[in-house]
One Martini backbone bead per residue (centre of mass of N, CA, C, O) as a GRO file, in nm:
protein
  478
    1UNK     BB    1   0.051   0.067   0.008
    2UNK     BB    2   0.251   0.274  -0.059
    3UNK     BB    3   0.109   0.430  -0.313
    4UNK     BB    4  -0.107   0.513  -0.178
    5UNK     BB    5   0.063   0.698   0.070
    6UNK     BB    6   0.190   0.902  -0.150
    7UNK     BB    7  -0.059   1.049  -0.279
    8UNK     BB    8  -0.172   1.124  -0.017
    9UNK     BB    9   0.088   1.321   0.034
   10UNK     BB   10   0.037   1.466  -0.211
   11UNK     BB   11  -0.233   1.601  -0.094
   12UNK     BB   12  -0.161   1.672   0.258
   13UNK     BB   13   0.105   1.603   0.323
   14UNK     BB   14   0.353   1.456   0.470
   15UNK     BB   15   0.289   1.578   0.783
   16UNK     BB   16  -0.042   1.435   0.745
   17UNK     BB   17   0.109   1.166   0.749
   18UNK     BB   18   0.052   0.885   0.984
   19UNK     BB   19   0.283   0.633   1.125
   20UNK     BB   20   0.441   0.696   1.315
   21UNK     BB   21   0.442   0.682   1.653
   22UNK     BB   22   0.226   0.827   1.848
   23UNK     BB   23  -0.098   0.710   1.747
   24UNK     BB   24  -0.329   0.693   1.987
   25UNK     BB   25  -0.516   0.972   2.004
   26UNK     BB   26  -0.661   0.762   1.718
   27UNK     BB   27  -0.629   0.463   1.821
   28UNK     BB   28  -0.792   0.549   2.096
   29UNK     BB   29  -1.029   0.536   2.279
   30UNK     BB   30  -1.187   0.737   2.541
   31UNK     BB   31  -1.200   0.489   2.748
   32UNK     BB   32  -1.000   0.206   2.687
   33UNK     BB   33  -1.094  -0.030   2.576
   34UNK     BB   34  -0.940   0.027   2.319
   35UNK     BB   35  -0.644  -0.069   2.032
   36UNK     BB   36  -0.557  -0.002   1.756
   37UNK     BB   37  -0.448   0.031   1.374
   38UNK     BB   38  -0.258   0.199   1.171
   39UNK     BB   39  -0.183   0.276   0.855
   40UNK     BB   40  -0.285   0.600   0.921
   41UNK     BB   41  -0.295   0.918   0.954
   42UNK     BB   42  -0.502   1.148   0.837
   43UNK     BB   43  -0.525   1.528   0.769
   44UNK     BB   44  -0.686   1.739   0.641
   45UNK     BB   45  -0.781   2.096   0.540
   46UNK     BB   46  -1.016   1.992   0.335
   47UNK     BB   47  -1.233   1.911   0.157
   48UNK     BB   48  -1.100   1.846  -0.107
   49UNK     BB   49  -0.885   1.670   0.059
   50UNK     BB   50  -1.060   1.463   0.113
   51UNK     BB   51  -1.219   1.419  -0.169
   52UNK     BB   52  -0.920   1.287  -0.260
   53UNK     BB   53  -0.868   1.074  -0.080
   54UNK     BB   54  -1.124   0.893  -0.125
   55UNK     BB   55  -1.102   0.838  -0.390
   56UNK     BB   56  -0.806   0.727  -0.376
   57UNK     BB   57  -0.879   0.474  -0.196
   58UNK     BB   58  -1.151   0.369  -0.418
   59UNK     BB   59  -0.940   0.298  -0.628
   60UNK     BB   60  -0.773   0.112  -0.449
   61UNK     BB   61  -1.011  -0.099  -0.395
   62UNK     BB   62  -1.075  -0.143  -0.732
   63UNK     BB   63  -0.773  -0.281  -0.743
   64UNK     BB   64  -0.782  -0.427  -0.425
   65UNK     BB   65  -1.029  -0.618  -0.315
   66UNK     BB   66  -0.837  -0.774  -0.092
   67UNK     BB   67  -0.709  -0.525   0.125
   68UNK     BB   68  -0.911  -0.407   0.351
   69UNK     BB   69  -0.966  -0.133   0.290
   70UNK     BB   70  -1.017   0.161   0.489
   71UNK     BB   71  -1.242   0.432   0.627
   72UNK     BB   72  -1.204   0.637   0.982
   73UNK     BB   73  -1.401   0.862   1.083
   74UNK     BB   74  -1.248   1.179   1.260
   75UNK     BB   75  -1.278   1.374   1.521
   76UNK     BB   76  -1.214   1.372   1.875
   77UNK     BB   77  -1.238   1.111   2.038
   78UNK     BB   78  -1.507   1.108   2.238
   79UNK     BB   79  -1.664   0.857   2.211
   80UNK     BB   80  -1.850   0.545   2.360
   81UNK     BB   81  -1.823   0.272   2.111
   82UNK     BB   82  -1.630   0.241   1.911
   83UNK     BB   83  -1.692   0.439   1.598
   84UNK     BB   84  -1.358   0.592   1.535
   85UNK     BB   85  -1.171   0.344   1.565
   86UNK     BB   86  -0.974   0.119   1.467
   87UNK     BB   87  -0.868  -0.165   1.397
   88UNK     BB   88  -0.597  -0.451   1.420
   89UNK     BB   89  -0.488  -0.479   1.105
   90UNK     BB   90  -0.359  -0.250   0.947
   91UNK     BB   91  -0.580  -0.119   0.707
   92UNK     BB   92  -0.684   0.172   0.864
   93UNK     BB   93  -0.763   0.501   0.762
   94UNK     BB   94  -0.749   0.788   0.971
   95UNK     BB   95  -0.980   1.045   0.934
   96UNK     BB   96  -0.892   1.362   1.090
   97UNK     BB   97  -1.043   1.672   1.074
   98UNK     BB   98  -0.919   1.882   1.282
   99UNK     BB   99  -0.852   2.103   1.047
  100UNK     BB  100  -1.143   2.152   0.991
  101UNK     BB  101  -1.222   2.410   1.155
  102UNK     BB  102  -1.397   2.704   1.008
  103UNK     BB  103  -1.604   2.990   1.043
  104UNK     BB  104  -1.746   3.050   0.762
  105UNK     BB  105  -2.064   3.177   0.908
  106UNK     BB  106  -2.294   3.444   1.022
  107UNK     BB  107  -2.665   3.474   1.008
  108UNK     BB  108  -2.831   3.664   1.136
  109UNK     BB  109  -3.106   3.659   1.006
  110UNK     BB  110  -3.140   3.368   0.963
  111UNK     BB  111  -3.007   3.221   1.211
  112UNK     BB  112  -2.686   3.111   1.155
  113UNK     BB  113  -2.433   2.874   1.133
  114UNK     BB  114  -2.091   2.794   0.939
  115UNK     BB  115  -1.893   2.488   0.988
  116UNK     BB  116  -1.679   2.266   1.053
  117UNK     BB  117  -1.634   1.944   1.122
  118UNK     BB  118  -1.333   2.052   1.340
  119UNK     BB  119  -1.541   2.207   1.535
  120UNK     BB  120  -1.537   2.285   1.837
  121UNK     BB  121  -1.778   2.330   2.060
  122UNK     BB  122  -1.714   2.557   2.195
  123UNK     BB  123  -1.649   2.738   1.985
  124UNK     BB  124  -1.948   2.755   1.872
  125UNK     BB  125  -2.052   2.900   2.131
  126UNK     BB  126  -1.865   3.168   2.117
  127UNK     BB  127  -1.947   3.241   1.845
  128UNK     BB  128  -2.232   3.273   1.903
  129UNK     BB  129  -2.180   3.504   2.137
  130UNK     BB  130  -2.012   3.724   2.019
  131UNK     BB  131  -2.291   3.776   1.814
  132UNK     BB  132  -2.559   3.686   1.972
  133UNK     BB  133  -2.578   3.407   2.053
  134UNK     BB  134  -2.744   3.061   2.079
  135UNK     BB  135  -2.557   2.753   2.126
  136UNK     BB  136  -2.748   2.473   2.266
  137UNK     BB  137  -2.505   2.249   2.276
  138UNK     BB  138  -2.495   2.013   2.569
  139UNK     BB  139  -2.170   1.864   2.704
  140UNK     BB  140  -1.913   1.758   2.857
  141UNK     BB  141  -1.702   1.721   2.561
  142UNK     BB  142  -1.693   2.041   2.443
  143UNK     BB  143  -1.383   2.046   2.510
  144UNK     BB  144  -1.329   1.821   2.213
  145UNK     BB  145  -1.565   1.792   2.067
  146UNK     BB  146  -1.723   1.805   1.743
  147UNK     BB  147  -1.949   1.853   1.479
  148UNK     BB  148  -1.925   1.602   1.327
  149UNK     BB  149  -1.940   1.420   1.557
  150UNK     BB  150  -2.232   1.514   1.660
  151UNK     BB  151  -2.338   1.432   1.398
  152UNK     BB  152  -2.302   1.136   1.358
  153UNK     BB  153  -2.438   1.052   1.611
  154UNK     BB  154  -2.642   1.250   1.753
  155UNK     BB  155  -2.618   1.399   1.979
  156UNK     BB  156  -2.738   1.567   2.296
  157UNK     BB  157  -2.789   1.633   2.644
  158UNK     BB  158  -2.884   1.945   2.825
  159UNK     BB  159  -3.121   2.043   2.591
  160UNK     BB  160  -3.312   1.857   2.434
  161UNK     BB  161  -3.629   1.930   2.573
  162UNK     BB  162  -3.562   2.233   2.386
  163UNK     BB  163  -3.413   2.114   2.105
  164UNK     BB  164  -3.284   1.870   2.093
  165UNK     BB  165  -3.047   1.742   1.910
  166UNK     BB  166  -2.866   1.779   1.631
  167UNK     BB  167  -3.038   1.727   1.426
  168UNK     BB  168  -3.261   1.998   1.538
  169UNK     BB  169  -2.946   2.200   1.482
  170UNK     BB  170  -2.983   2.108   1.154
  171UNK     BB  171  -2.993   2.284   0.788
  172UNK     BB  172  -2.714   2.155   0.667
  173UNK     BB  173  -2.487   1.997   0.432
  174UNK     BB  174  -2.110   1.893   0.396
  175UNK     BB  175  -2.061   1.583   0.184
  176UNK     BB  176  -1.857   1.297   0.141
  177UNK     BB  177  -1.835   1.038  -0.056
  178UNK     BB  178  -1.726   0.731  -0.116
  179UNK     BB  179  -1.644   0.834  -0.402
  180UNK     BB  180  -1.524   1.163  -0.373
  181UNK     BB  181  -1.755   1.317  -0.346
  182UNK     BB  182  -1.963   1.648  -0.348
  183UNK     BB  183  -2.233   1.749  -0.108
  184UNK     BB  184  -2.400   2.048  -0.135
  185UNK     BB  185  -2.625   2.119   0.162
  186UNK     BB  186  -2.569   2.464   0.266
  187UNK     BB  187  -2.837   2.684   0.267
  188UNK     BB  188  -3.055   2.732   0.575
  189UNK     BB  189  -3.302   2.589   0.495
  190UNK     BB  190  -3.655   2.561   0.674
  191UNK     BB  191  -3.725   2.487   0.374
  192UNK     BB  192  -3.726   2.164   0.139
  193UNK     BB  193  -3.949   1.990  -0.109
  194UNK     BB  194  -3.673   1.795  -0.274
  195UNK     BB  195  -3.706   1.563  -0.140
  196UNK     BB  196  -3.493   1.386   0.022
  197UNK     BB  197  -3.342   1.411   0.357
  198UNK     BB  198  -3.010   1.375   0.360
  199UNK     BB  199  -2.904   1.516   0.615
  200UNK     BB  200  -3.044   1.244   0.768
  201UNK     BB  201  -2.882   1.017   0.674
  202UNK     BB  202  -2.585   1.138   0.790
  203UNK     BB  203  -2.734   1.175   1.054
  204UNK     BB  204  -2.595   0.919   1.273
  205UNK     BB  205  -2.439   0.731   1.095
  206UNK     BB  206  -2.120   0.713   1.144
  207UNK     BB  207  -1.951   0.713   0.854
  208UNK     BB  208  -2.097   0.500   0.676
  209UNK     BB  209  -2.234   0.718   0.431
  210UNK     BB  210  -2.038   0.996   0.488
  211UNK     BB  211  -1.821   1.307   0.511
  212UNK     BB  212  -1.834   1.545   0.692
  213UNK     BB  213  -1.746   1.878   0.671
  214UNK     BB  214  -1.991   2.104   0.680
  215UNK     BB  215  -2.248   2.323   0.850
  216UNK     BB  216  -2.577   2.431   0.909
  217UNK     BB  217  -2.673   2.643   1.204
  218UNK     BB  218  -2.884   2.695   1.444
  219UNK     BB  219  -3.012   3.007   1.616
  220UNK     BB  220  -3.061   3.179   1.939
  221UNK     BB  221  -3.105   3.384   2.136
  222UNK     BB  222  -3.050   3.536   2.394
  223UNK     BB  223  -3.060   3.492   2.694
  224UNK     BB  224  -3.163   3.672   2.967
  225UNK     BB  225  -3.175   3.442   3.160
  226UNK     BB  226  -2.992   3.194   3.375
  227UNK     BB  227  -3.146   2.929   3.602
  228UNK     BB  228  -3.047   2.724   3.903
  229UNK     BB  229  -3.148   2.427   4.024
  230UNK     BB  230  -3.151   2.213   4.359
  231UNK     BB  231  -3.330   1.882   4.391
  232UNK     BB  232  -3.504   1.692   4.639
  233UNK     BB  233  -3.605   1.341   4.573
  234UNK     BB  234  -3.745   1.042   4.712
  235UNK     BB  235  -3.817   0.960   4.386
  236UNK     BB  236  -3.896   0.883   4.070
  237UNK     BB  237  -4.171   0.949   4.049
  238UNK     BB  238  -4.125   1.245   4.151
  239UNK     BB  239  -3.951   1.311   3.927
  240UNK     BB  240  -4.181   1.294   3.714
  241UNK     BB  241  -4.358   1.489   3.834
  242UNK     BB  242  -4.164   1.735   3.825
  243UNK     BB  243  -4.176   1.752   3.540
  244UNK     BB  244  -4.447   1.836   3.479
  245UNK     BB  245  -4.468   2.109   3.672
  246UNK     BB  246  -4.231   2.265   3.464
  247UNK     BB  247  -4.375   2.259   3.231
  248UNK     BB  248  -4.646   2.409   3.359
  249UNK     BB  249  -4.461   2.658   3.461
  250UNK     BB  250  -4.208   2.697   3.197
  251UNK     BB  251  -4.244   2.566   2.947
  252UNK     BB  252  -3.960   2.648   2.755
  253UNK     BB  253  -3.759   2.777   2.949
  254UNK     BB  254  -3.720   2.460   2.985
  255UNK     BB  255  -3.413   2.345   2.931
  256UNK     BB  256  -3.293   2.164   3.215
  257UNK     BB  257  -3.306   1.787   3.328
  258UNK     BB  258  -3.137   1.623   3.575
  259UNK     BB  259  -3.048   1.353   3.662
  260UNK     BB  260  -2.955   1.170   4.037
  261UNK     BB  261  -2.827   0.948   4.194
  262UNK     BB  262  -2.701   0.872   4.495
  263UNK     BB  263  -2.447   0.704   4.408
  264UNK     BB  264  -2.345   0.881   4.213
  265UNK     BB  265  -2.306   1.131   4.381
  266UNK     BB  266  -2.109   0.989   4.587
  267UNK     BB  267  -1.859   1.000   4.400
  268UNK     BB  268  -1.821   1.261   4.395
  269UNK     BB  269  -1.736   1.300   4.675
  270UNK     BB  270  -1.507   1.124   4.699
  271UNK     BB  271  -1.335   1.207   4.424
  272UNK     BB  272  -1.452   1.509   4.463
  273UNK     BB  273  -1.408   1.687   4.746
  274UNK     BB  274  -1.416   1.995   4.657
  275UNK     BB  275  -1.716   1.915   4.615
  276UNK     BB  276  -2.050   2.021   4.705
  277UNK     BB  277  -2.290   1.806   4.777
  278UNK     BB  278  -2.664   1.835   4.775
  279UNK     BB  279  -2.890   1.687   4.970
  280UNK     BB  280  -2.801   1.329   4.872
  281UNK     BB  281  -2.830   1.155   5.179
  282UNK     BB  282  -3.183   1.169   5.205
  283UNK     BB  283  -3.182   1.077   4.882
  284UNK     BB  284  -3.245   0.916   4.618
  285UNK     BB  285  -3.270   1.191   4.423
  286UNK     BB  286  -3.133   1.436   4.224
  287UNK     BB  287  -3.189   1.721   4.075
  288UNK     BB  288  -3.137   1.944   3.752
  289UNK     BB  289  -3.272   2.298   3.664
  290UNK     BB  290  -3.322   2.491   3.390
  291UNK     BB  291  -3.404   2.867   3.335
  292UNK     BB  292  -3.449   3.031   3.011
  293UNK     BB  293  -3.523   3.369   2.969
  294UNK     BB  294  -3.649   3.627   2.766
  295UNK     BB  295  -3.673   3.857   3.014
  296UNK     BB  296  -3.576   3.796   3.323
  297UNK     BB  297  -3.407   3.728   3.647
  298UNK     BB  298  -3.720   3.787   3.792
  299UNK     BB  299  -3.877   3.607   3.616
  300UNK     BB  300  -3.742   3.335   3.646
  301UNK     BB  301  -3.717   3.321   3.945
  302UNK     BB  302  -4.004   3.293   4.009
  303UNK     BB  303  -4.070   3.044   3.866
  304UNK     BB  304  -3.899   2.871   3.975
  305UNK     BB  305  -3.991   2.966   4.298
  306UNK     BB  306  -4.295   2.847   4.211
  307UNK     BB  307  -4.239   2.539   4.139
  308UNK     BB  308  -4.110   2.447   4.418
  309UNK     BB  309  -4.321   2.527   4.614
  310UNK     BB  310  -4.540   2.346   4.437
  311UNK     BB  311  -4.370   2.065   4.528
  312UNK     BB  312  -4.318   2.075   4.830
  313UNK     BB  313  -4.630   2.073   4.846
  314UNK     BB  314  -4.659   1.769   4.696
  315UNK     BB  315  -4.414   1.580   4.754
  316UNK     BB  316  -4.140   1.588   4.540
  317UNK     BB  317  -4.013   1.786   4.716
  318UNK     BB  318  -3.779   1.821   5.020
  319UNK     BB  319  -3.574   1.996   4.882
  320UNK     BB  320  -3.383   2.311   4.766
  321UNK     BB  321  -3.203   2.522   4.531
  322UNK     BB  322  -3.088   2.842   4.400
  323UNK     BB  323  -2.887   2.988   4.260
  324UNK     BB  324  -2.760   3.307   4.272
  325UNK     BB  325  -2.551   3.286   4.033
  326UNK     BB  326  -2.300   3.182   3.854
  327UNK     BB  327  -2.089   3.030   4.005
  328UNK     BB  328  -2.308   2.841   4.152
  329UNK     BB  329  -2.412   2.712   3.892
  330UNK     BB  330  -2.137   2.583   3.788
  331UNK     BB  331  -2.112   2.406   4.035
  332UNK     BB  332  -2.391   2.233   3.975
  333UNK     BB  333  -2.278   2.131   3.696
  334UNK     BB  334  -2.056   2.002   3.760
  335UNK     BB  335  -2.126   1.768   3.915
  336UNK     BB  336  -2.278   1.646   3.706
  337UNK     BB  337  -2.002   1.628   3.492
  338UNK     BB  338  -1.830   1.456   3.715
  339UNK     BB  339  -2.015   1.150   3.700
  340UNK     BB  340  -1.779   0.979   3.523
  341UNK     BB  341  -1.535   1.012   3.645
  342UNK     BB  342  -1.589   0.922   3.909
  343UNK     BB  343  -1.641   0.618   3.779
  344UNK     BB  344  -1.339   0.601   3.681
  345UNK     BB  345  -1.230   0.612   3.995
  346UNK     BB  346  -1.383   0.345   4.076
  347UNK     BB  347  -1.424   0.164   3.810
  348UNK     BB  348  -1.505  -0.034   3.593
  349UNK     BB  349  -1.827   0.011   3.405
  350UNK     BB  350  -2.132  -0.070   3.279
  351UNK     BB  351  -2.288   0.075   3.010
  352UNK     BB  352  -2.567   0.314   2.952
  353UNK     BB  353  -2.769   0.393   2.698
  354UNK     BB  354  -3.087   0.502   2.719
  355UNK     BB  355  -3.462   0.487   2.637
  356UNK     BB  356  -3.755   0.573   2.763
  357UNK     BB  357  -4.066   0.664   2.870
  358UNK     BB  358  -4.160   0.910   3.109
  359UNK     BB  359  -4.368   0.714   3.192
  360UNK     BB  360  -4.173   0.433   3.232
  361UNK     BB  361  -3.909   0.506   3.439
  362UNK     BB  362  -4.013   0.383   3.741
  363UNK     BB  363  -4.091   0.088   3.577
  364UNK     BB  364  -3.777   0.044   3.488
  365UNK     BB  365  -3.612   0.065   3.776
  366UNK     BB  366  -3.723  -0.083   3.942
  367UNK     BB  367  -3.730  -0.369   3.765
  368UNK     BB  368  -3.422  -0.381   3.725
  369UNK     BB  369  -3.280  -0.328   3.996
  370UNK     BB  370  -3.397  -0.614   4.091
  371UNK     BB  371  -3.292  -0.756   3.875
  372UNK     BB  372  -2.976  -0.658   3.945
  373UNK     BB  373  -2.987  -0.789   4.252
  374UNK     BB  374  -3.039  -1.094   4.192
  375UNK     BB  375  -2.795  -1.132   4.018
  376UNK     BB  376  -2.589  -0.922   4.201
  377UNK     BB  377  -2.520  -0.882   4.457
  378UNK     BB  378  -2.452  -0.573   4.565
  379UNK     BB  379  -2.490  -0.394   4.319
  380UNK     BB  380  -2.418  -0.106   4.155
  381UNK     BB  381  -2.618   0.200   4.026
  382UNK     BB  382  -2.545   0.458   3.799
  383UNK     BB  383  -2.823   0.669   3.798
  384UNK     BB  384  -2.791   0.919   3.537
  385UNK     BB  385  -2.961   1.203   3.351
  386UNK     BB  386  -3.184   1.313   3.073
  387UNK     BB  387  -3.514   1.303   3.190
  388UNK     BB  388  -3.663   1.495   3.000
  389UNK     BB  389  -3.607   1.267   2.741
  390UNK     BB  390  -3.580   0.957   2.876
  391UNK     BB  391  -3.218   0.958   2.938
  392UNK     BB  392  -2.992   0.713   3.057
  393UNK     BB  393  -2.725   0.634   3.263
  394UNK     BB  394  -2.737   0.272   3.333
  395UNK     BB  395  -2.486   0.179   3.545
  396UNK     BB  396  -2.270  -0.078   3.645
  397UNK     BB  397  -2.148  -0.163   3.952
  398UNK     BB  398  -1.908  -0.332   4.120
  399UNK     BB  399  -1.879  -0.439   4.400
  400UNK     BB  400  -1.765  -0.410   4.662
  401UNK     BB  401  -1.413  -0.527   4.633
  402UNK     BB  402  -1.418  -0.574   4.325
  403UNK     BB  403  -1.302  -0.648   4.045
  404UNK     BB  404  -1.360  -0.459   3.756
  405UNK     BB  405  -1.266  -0.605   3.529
  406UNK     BB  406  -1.366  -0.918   3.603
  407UNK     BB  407  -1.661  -0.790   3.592
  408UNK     BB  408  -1.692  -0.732   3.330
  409UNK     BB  409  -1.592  -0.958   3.175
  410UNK     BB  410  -1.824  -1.186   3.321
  411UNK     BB  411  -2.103  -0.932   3.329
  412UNK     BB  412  -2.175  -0.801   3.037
  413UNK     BB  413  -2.358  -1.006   2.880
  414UNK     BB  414  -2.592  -1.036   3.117
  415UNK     BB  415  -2.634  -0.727   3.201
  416UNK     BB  416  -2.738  -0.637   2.894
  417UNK     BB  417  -2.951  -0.794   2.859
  418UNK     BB  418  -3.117  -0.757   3.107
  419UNK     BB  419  -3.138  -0.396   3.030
  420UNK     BB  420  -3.253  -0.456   2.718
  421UNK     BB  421  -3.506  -0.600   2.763
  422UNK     BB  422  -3.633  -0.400   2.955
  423UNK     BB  423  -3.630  -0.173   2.738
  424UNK     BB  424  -3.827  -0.299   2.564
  425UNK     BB  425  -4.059  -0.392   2.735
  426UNK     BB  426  -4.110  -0.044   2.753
  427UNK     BB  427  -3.999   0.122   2.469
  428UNK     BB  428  -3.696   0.139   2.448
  429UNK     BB  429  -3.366   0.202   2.372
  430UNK     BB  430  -3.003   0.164   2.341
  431UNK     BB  431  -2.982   0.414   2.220
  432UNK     BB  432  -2.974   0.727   2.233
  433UNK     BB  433  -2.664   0.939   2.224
  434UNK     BB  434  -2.413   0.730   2.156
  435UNK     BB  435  -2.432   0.541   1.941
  436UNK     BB  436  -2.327   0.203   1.815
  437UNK     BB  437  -2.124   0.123   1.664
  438UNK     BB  438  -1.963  -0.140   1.759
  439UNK     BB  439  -2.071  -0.241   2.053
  440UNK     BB  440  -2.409  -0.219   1.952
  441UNK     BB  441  -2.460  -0.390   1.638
  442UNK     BB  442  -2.499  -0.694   1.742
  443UNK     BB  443  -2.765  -0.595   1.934
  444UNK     BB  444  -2.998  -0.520   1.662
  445UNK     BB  445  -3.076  -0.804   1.607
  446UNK     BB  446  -3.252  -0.792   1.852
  447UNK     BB  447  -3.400  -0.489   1.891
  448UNK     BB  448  -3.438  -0.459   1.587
  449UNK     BB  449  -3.613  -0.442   1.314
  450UNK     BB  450  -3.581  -0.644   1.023
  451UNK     BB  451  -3.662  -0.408   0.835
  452UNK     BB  452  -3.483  -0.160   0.939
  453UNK     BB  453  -3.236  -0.329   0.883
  454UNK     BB  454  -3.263  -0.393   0.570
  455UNK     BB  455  -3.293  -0.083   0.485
  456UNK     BB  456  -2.982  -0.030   0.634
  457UNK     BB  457  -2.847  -0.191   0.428
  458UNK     BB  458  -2.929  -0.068   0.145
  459UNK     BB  459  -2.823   0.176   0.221
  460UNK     BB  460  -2.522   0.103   0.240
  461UNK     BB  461  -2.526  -0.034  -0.058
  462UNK     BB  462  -2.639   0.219  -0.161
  463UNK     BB  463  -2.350   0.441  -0.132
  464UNK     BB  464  -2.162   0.164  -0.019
  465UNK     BB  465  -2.035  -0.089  -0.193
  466UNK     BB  466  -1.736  -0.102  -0.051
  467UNK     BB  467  -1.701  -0.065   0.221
  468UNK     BB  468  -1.497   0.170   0.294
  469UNK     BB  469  -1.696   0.286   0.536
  470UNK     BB  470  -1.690   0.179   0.856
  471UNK     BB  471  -1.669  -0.094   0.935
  472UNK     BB  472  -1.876  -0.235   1.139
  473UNK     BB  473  -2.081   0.024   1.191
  474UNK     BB  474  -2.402  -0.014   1.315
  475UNK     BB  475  -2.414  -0.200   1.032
  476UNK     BB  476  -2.379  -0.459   0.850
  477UNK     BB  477  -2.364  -0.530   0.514
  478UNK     BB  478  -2.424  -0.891   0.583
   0.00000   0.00000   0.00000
């Protein structure tokens, strides 16, 4: 393949192929689950240069079918699936997006801005605020992850309930397709009825059907105030019928809930001295509601602080907090976003990204709590996510005093089970919002349905017949 990357090298400069020395930060999972090995890790400037990579690529896999040549493009290395990084082939380009950084225009009157792929999520929020305006997808990893990835996989985040998924903040997309052509797709029309909604196809894709270089997203009016509350419920049915409340109370303005189980909280106390957690040693679940007011922050306090009131007046909430400050704020924020460290400095344990519908969720935690609970006695539960909107991260840690690794490896395709089976039995995804890639891939043929598999078999076969992009990731090609 030497032939293959001269070629690559004089499209993209030699110093942008890399074969040699350390090539972990491309080659190794986020979680550090796996660790591939790379044909090459390619950085490309530009569509142009990405466009000219993956036809370089398609050309040699036309003429070397038997080559296992593959390319796998990669955003920032922040999933949580294993959908962006190699396997241990040595035969897997690693394309990698991040040369292309930059905020190519923001149109005030659209409320719209185009950035390219390798545009880290901080950044397009800060850009977004300097011209007058809030790009409101927010993630733990928004200081590393990029738009790119954060489109392939379809993020999340703690503003879902009130804005979408990213899927629901993106009206444009420009795509390379896997045969090295160019679909220019960034128009910024929020009608636009001439056919098949392309931009849904590869959002969500995970690089399997084409590799996105750069977006147009929508933006929003800077909120007049943001302010943040801290509840203390004493089950999950409460903290259900408070999420009913907040609609009620505060109507759009509802923009954060994020539910936090006892024992996710007590990790953050545990490993992270220096946060103090409120509330939350004889309480089941602790929320966190935010409420973003286009009016005032004395009208925004009002709203918030009449819906404790009437909380905890019907006995869904024992206590509560809300912010005095920014400062405040973000420390109620930071404990929320330190619970998977505290989970990784706890030790390996079992994760689980799920959504059920939220009249479903006391009896999906109820049930499954029990199934876990006989089945492994002991066993510990970090249960915290973005209950708005139904999703759950429904982790499971190894009982106290147990090996951590030897806990994943022997009990974690049985605890699985017990959990996607529950998950369906509810009517609810093993996938929420970090995508299928490798490890849930084939998983999918339990859970999904067989019609749904076919078709995005066919739509990956029309598409994508070399399997050059991302094999093995989403769905099987066979």
């Amino acid at each position: 393949m030497q032939n293959l990357l001269s070629e690559l090298k004089a499209i993209v400069g030699s110093a942008h192929v890399l074969t040699e020395g350390d090539l972990s930060a491309w080659t190794q999972d986020w979680r550090k689950r796996t660790s591939g090995k790379a044909l090459a890790v390619v950085r490309p400037a530009c569509t142009d240069e990405v466009a000219r990579v993956v036809k370089a690529c398609a050309e040699f896999l036309t003429q070397h079918p038997d080559s296992g040549l593959s390319v796998v493009p990669q955003g920032g290395n922040t999933g949580l699936v294993v959908g962006s990084t190699p396997d241990e082939s040595g035969r897997q380009i690693v394309l990698s997006l991040q040369r292309l950084n930059a905020v190519r225009n923001i149109d005030a009157a659209n409320l719209t801005m185009t950035v390219e792929a390798g545009c880290i999520l901080q950044t397009v929020q800060e850009q977004a605020q300097a011209a007058g305006f809030w790009f409101p997808l927010s993630l733990a990893a928004e200081g590393s992850c990029t738009i790119g990835g954060n489109l392939g996989t379809n993020a999340g985040g703690t503003q879902v309930l009130r804005f979408g998924n990213t899927r629901d903040l993106c009206l444009g997309l420009e795509v390379v397709t896997p045969q090295g052509e160019v679909w220019q797709g960034l128009s910024g029309l929020r009608k636009d009825n001439t056919g098949y909604d392309l931009k849904n196809l590869y959002i969500g894709a995970e690089g399997t059907l084409g590799i996105i270089t750069a977006a147009t997203l929508k933006l929003y009016p800077s909120p007049k105030a943001q302010l943040t509350a801290w509840a203390a419920v004493p089950s999950m049915e409460a903290a259900v019928r408070l999420l009913g409340m907040a609609h009620q109370h505060l109507g759009a303005s509802l923009t954060g809930f994020e539910l936090m189980g006892q024992f996710a909280l007590s990790l953050v106390a545990k490993h992270f001295s220096n946060l103090r957690v409120p509330l939350y040693r004889s309480n089941a679940f602790c929320v966190l509601l935010e409420n973003a007011d286009a009016e005032s922050e004395a009208h925004a306090r009002a709203q918030l602080e009449g819906l404790l009131e009437a909380a905890l007046e019907a006995g869904c909430v024992t206590d509560a907090v809300v912010a005095e400050n920014l400062t405040q704020a973000q420390s109620l924020w930071q404990i929320r976003e330190s619970i998977p460290l505290a989970q990784a400095q706890e030790g390996l344990n079992i994760k689980h990204d799920i959504s059920v519908p939220v009249s479903a969720m006391a009896a999906f935690v109820a049930g499954t709590d029990a199934l876990l609970a006989q089945a492994i006695p002991h066993v510990r539960l970090v249960n915290f996510g973005h209950l708005g909107d139904g999703n759950l991260h429904y982790n499971v840690q190894a009982p106290e005093g147990q090996d951590a690794a030897v806990f994943l490896r022997e009990q974690e395709v049985h605890v699985n089970r017990i959990v996607f089976d529950a998950v369906q039995a509810h009517g609810g995804s093993i996938s929420a919002e970090h995508g299928v890639g490798s490890l849930k891939v084939d998983h999918l043929t339990h859970y999904k349905s067989p019609v749904a598999l076919h078709t995005m078999r066919a739509i990956k076969q029309a598409l994508d017949p070399q399997n050059l992009l991302n094999p093995g990731r989403v769905v099987r090609a066979h």
